[in-house]
Residue, then its C-alpha position, 0 to 999 in steps of 0.5 A: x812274584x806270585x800274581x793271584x785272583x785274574x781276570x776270573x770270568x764268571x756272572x760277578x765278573x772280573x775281580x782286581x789282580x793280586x800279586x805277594x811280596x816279602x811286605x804283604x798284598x798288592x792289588x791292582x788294575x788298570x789307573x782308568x779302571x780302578x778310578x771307575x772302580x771307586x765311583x762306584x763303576x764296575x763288575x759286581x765282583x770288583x767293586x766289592x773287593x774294592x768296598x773291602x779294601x776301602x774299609x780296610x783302608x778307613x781302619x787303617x789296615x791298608x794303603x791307598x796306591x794310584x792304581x790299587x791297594x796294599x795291605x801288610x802281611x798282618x792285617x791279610x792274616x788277620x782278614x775273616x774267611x768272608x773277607x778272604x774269599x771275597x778278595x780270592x785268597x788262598x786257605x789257611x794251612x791246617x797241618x802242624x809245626x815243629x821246631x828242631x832246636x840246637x846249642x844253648x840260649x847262652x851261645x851265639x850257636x842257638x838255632x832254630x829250625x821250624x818245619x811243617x809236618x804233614x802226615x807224621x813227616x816234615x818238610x821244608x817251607x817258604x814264607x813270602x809276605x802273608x803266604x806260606x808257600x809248599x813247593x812251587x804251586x800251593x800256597x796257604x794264607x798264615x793265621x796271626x799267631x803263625x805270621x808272628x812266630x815265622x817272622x820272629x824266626x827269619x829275622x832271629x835267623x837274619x842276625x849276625x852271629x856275634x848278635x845271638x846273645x842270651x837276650x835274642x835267643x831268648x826272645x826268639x822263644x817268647x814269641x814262639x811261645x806266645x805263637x803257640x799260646x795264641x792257637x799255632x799248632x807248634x811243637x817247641x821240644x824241651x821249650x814246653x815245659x820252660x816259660x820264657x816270660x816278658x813282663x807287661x809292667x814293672x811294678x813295685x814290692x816294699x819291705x819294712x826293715x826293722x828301723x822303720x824304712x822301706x827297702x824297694x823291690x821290682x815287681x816282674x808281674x809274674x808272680x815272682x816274690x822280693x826272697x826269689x827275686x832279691x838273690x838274682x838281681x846279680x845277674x843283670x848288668x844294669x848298664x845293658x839295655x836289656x836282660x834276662x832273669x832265671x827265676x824257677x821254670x821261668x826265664x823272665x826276658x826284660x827289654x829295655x824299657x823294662x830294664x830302665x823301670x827297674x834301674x828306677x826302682x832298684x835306684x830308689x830302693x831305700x825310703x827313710x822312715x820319716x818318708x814312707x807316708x810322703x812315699x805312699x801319698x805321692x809315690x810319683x815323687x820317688x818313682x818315675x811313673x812313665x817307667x814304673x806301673x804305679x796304678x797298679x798299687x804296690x805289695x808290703x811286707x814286714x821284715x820278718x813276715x813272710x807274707x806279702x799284702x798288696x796295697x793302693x797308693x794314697x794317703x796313710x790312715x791310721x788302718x795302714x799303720x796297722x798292717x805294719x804290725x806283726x800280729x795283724x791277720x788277714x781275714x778269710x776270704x768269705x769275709x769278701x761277702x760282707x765288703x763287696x755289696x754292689x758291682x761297682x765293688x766287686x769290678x775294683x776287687x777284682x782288678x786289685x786282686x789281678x795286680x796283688x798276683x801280679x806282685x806274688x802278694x798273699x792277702x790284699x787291702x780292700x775298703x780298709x781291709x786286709x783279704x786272704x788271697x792265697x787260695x786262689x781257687x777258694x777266692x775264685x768260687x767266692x767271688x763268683x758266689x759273690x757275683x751271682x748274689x749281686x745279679x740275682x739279689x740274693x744278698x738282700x738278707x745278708x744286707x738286712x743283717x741286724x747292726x750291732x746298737x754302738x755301731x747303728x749309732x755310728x752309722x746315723x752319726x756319719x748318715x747325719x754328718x753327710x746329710x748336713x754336709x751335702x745341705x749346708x754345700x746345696x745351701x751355697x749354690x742356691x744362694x751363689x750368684x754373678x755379680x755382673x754381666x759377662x762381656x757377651x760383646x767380646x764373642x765372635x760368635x752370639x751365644x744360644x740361650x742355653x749357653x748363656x745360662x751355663x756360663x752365667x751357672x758356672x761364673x756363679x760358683x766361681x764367685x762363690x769358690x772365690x769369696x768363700x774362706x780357703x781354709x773352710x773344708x766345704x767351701x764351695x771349689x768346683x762344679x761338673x758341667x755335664x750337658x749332652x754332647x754337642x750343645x757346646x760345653x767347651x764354648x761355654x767354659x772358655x768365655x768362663x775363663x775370659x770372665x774370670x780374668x775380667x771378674x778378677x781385675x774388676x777387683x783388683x786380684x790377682x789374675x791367676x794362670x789357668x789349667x786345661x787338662x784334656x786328652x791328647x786328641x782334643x789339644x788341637x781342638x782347644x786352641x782351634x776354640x779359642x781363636x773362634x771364640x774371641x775376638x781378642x783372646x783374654x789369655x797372655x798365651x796358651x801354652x801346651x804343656x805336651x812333649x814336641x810341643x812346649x814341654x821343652x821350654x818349661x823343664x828345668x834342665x837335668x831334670x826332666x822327670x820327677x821321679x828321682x827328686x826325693x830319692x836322688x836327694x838323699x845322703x849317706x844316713x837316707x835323711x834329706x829336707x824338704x828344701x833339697x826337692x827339685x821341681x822338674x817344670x820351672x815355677x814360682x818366681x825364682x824361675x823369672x820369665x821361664x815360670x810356667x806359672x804366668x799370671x792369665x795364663x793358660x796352660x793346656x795339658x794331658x792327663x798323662x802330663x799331669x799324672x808325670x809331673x804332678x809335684x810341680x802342677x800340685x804347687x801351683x796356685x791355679x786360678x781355674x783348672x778344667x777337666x774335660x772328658x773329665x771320665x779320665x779321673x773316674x777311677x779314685x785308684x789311679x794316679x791321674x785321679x789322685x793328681x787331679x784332686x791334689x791341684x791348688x785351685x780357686x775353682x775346678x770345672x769337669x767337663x763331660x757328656x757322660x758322668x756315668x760311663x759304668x758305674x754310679x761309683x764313676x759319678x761319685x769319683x767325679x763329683x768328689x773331684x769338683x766338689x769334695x763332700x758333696x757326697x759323702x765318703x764312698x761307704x755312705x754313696x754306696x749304701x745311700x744309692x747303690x745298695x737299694x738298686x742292688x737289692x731290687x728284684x728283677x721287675x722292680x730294678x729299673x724303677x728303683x733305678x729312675x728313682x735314685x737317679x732323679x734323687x741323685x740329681x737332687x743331692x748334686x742340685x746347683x752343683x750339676x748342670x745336665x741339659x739334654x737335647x731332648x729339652x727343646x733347647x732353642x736354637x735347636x730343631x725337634x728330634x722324632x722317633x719313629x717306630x713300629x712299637x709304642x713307647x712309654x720311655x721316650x719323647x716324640x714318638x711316631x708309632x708308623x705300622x710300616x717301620x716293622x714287616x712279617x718275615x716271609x719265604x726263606x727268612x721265615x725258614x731260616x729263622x725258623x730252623x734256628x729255632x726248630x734245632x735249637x729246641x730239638x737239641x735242648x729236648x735231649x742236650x745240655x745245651x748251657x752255652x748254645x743259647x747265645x750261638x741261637x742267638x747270634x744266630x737268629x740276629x743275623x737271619x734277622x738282618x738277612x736269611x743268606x748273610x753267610x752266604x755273602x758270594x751269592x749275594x753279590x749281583x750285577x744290577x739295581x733290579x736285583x739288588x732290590x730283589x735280594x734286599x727284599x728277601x730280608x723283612x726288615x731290608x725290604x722296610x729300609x728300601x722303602x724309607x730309604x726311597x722316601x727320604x730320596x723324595x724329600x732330597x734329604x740325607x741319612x746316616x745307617x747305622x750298622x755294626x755288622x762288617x758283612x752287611x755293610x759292605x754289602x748295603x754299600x754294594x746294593x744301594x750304590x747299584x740301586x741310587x747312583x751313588x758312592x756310599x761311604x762306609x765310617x767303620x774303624x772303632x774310636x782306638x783307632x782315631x788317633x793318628x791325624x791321617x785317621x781323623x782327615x780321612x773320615x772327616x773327608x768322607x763326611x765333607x764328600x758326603x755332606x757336599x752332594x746335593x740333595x739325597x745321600x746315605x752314609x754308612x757308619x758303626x756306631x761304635x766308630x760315631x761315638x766320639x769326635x764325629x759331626x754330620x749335621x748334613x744328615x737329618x735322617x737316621x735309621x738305625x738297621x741294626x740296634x746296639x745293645x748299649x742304649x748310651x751307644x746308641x743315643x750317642x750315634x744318633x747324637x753326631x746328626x742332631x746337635x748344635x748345626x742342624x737346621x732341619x727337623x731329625x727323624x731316627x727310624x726303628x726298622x724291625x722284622x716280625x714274625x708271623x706267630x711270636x715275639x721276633x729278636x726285633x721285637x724283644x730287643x726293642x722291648x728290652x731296649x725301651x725298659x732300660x732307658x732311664x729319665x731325661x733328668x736322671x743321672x744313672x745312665x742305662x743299662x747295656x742289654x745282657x745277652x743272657x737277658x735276651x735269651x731269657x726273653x726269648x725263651x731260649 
């Protein structure tokens, strides 16, 4: 056993033991020493090596042991040179790798041999855990890519020899492969000319023969057409878990995931031509979506046309019909330039012309037309034209183009219709009321008086949904509640649902089952709402429709997908009737007491769920259905957006704190799931409130923005409810910002002069030599590409001058922990906030992104305060596994707990979602995020519905002595994003490229 990094002696003290083995890394002290260790007792060395470990442990890339820490091999691979040397690892091995390869892929024979070549000759090697070993005394830390190849080579080595089938062999080399692309200096003989590929997706290609049907074909996502891949679907055994495919230079390996998506299609592979439109509208009826990548859309071809055109699932209009024809055309791709106007645009194009080279397809459907993507080069240098007219405006003449006076014509008429739409569906909802008091008395808790105006706005929509005529296209069918986090949206939509039960057997109705749609992570949360909301539950039950929870009981046995419902059913002469359809979930009445569809029922389910069995959900005659995170159906492409808006329902709520995440194309999506029309089709949304925002100049874009967005909350007027915390909602404290800056965009503003200090002495210095050289070079350099180093450069300075420099700072004591923190203007700021919040014994969370400076503060500031900081850093992916969520949740209970003065260090990436510490009422952001949504929602996890004490979010800033400083700018540019209160377009992230403008670089 290899024992690293003891007992070293120096003025950081002694640091923890390692020792390696075949798992990963094991470090370890005494069970006294390590429980000092995590109080915040020990050497400076130790105790930093324990903050490391720690934060490892919280993103869940290590293990907690009685007396120390494990980490796996992958994650000391993927460890930083910083974090390496602070826990005394050995380098990372800098020489090369070849492979001596022997027999054929074919034969149990195949070997493989990796060796090392250093100066021209080879050698043998050991490999134990994340180290790779040279003889018996020097020992080298494996980068990811190596860690994968040498892994996959032993356990390929490890296999019996009758095990070495076509499908390992081949493996073997697609990870080797993929070792190599991703940076291993890796020789791999003739294997560097042949591509082992191993499909991401399985997608679909559909050939229209001559009566009318279309042949199915799987689409491996390389690129490969039906004509090179019909000939070689022999050469699989479909009865096998897996397979390889030989197409050209390409060995495609399939495991067996992949190979049961195409035994799925492949068992599909003729839809009758009195099917094909029910086949493009609901493909998940034909296709088991969970198996076969349907959002990717699929690719067309005419018998007798060579050409492949890619198309989206959905409804098929009368242009589709059209792409059948022989005749049709793509256009050139420079007509791009007049259908892609707005960003929005130009993001979608981008992702279906990913999917259409995926499928090998020659042309691609777009805003109802078919573009030529054969020359990728050509549509490459378009698009990038495309983009830069969009960002710089220049598209302003193009879009000024004089319209033709027939289709000016038709323009107004359409402008006129949704106009008339959009006034007639406003009309309603002014005019929708409640007809009675919601029963506030059955509520275990008394709501606020914000709460109570939202349930009594949706209970008036729902009315109004209700007495409407069904049969009426714009009759009023949903809402979006999009308050602020925190203020209680899922409180407010389940005394909705109470009251919808109440108000139906009021009037004799039927009391209809209820759909909650939400993502995975908040199923727990729902139920655990609705047992502290009532105090007797309304429901008859609440069933969880989610695999290892109810799904079971509802399945209809044998049928426990709906993929093959239509195409199983199919006879000899491909002909079938609507009667031969088999649901895979039990429902109506035929289905007895197993029915899903219960009367005041309440069903809670995933958008994955719904997206997998949507032909049985979509029959359902749903009372209310609620989405919430209702973001997952901002996309109008996928299936889970399209499942959505299929769902029968009196009324539809969605749910979300964020109605734009990226896009005004996001807020369309959503408002045309709740309130179908209300916005017109996408053409006229674009042209009505995008187009404008694009074609303003730089100086007036942000303007141009607030006022769309204050108009945009006009147009959705009774349709949308937005409240903000910032509103001085009662039951609510007062929220101030206090900043060195005036601001002109923001409320409750305190400008305090000591928020911001001149940097002095070695920060100056070093901020200054970044600045110094970059200008020097620039005077005789092409220096495209080195603006953004200066500026990643200077950010880091600007939190402290010997940032990189992470071992020197580690100190032995309060005194200097204080010292080294001073060296830093804007560090030396927070020590003195910091010592005032002491004072007032209050709590505060830091927000940093920076890993170094974090784990640093928690050295300084435990030395300096006597405390255990802890530190929240894993980002929101990593929230998933409920170990995750109780961890962090304990941080925030030992956080909260400690009477009086405490600090927390969080990313606020990682407060983003799911996160309340209403314990804490000061805020100080140390490092600013660039997206101003990211940040409003960090400081948003202290002031919501809880707190109790007035919040103060502090700005600490470093300046420079004679210019502008990367605070100061970051500040200014920060400020002119931020949009009105009211508005729905969110704002901007700040653009790298807009702060090395602003900086002069």
């Amino acid at each position: 056993m290899l024992i690293f990094g003891k007992d070293k002696q120096d003025h950081e003290g002694s640091t923890l033991e390692s020792k390696v083995d075949s798992n990963g890394l094991i470090f370890f002290t005494t069970p006294v020493e390590f429980v000092e260790l995590k109080a915040g007792k020990g050497s400076p060395a130790a105790l930093m090596q324990t903050i490391v470990l720690q934060m490892l442990c919280e993103q869940g890339d290590a293990e907690e042991l009685p007396n120390g820490y494990r980490i796996g091999s992958q994650a000391v691979a993927a460890l930083d040179e910083e974090q390496a040397e602070l826990l005394s690892l050995p380098p990372r091995f800098e020489g090369r790798f070849t492979a001596k390869i022997s027999g054929h892929t074919r034969k149990s024979s195949y070997k493989v041999q990796v060796f090392v070549e250093i100066g021209g000759d080879e050698y043998p090697f050991q490999r134990k855990g994340p180290y790779l070993t040279l003889g018996s005394n020097q020992f080298y830390r494996l980068r990811p890519s190596e860690l994968l190849a040498l892994s996959a080579l032993e356990q390929h080595q490890g296999l019996n020899p009758e095990q070495h089938d076509e499908s390992e062999n081949l493996r073997l080399m697609a990870l080797l492969q993929t070792a190599q692309r991703s940076g291993m200096k890796l020789d791999l003989s003739n294997f560097n000319t042949l591509d082992v590929v191993v499909p991401d997706d399985i997608g679909v290609i559909a050939t229209q023969l001559p009566d009318g049907s279309l042949e199915l074909c799987p689409s491996l996502g390389d690129g490969s057409t039906p004509d090179q891949l019909g000939a070689r679907w022999s050469q699989l055994d479909l009865n096998r878990e897996g397979g390889v495919l030989r197409v050209e230079n390409r060995l495609v390996l399939l495991e067996p995931e992949k190979m049961s998506a195409i035994r799925e299609v492949l068992g599909s592979k003729r839809i009758p031509a009195d099917k094909v439109e029910e086949f493009f509208k609901t493909p998940s009826a034909f296709l088991d979506a969970s198996l076969v990548n349907l959002d990717l859309g699929f690719s067309l071809r005419v018998m007798g046309v060579g050409k492949l055109q890619h198309m989206d699932f959905g409804p098929l209009d009368d242009k589709k019909r059209d792409w059948f024809s022989t005749d049709n055309r793509p256009q050139p791709p420079e007509a791009l330039h007049k259908s892609i106007l707005c960003e929005e645009e130009l993001d979608s194009f981008k992702q279906k012309l990913s999917a259409a080279k995926q499928q090998g397809a020659d042309s691609v459907e777009f805003n109802g037309e078919a573009f030529d993507i054969s020359d990728t080069v050509k549509v490459e240098r378009i698009l990038a034209s495309i983009e830069h007219e969009i960002l710089h405006h220049d598209n302003a003449a193009a879009a000024e183009t004089p319209i033709a006076p027939q289709k000016k014509e038709q323009v107004t008429v359409l402008l006129r219709d949704a106009d008339q739409i959009n006034h007639c569906l406003r009309s309603k909802a002014k005019t929708s009321e409640n007809g009675f008091d919601p029963d506030w008395g059955s509520l275990l808790r008394t709501p606020y008086p914000h709460q109570k105006e939202g349930v009594e706005w949706m209970l008036g929509l729902l009315t109004k949904a209700i007495q409407d005529d069904h049969d009426d296209m714009y009759r009023v069918q949903g809402a979006l509640l999009a308050d602020d986090m925190g203020l209680g949206k899922t409180f407010m939509t389940l005394v909705m649902l109470g009251e919808y039960l109440r108000l139906q057997k009021v009037a004799g109705k039927t009391q209809k089952p209820m759909l909650v749609v939400a993502p995975l992570s908040l199923l727990e949360n729902w139920e655990q709402e609705i047992a502290s909301t009532f105090k007797k539950s309304p429901f008859r039950d609440v069933k969880v429709l989610q695999s290892g929870r109810d799904l079971k009981e509802f399945r209809v046995k044998g049928a426990d997908r709906e993929s093959a419902q239509l195409a199983a059913a199919l006879d000899d002469d491909d002909t079938m009737s609507e009667s031969d359809i088999r649901y895979a979930l039990q429902i109506g009445a035929d289905a007895g007491v197993h029915r899903l569809d219960m009367d005041r029922r309440l069903v809670l389910t995933t958008y994955q769920t719904l997206r997998d069995y949507q032909f049985s959900m979509c029959v359902i005659d749903w009372g209310v259905v609620v989405f919430d995170e209702a973001q997952n159906v901002k996309n109008p492409n996928t299936l889970q957006t399209r499942a959505a808006k299929g769902l029968k329902a009196d009324f539809k709520l969605l749910a979300t704190g964020t109605p734009v995440e990226n896009s005004l194309g996001d807020f369309w999506c959503l408002l045309d799931t709740a309130q179908p029309g209300l916005l017109g089709t996408w053409q006229h949304f674009r042209d009505q409130w995008i187009t404008p925002i694009n074609k303003a100049s730089d100086e007036e874009r942000d303007d141009v923005r607030r006022e769309m967005g204050a108009r945009l909350r006009d147009a959705v007027e009774g349709f949308m409810l937005r409240r903000i915390k910032e509103d001085q909602l009662e039951g609510l404290p007062a929220k101030y910002i206090r900043t060195a800056f005036p601001q002109n965009s923001l409320q409750n503003v305190e400008v305090v002069k000591e928020m911001a200090t001149v940097m002095r002495g070695g920060q100056l210095a070093a901020y200054d030599a970044v600045l110094d050289g970059y200008r020097e070079r620039a005077a005789t350099e092409d220096m495209r590409g080195q603006a953004l180093t200066a500026l990643h450069q200077l950010r880091t300075v600007s939190l402290h001058p010997r940032l990189h420099e992470a071992t020197s700072l580690i100190v032995p004591g309060a005194n200097q922990a204080r010292a080294v923190m001073s060296e830093s203007a804007k560090l030396k700021v927070l020590l003195e906030q910091l010592d005032a919040i002491r004072a007032r014994g209050e709590k505060v969370i830091l927000f940093l992104v920076t890993k170094q400076m974090q784990r640093l503060l928690k050295l300084w500031l435990d030395q300096i305060y006597g405390l255990n900081t802890h530190i929240i850093n894993g980002d929101t992916a990593a929230v998933q596994s409920k170990k995750d969520v109780l961890t962090r949740k304990g941080m925030i209970e030992s956080f909260e707990a400690v009477h009086g003065f405490n600090i927390i260090i969080m990313s606020p990436v990682a407060a983003g979602v799911g996160l309340t510490v209403v314990g804490a009422n000061h805020v100080i952001h140390v490092e600013r995020h660039w997206n101003p949504a990211k940040e409003a929602q960090a400081t948003d996890r202290v002031y919501r519905i809880g707190q109790t004490k007035d919040v103060f979010v502090h700005l600490p800033a470093a300046l420079h002595p004679e210019y502008e400083s990367f605070d100061v700018n970051l500040d200014r540019l920060l400020s002119s994003k931020l949009m009105l209160k009211d508005a729905v377009v969110t704002p901007d992230v700040v653009g790298e490229s807009e702060m090395v403008k602003s900086m002069g670089l």
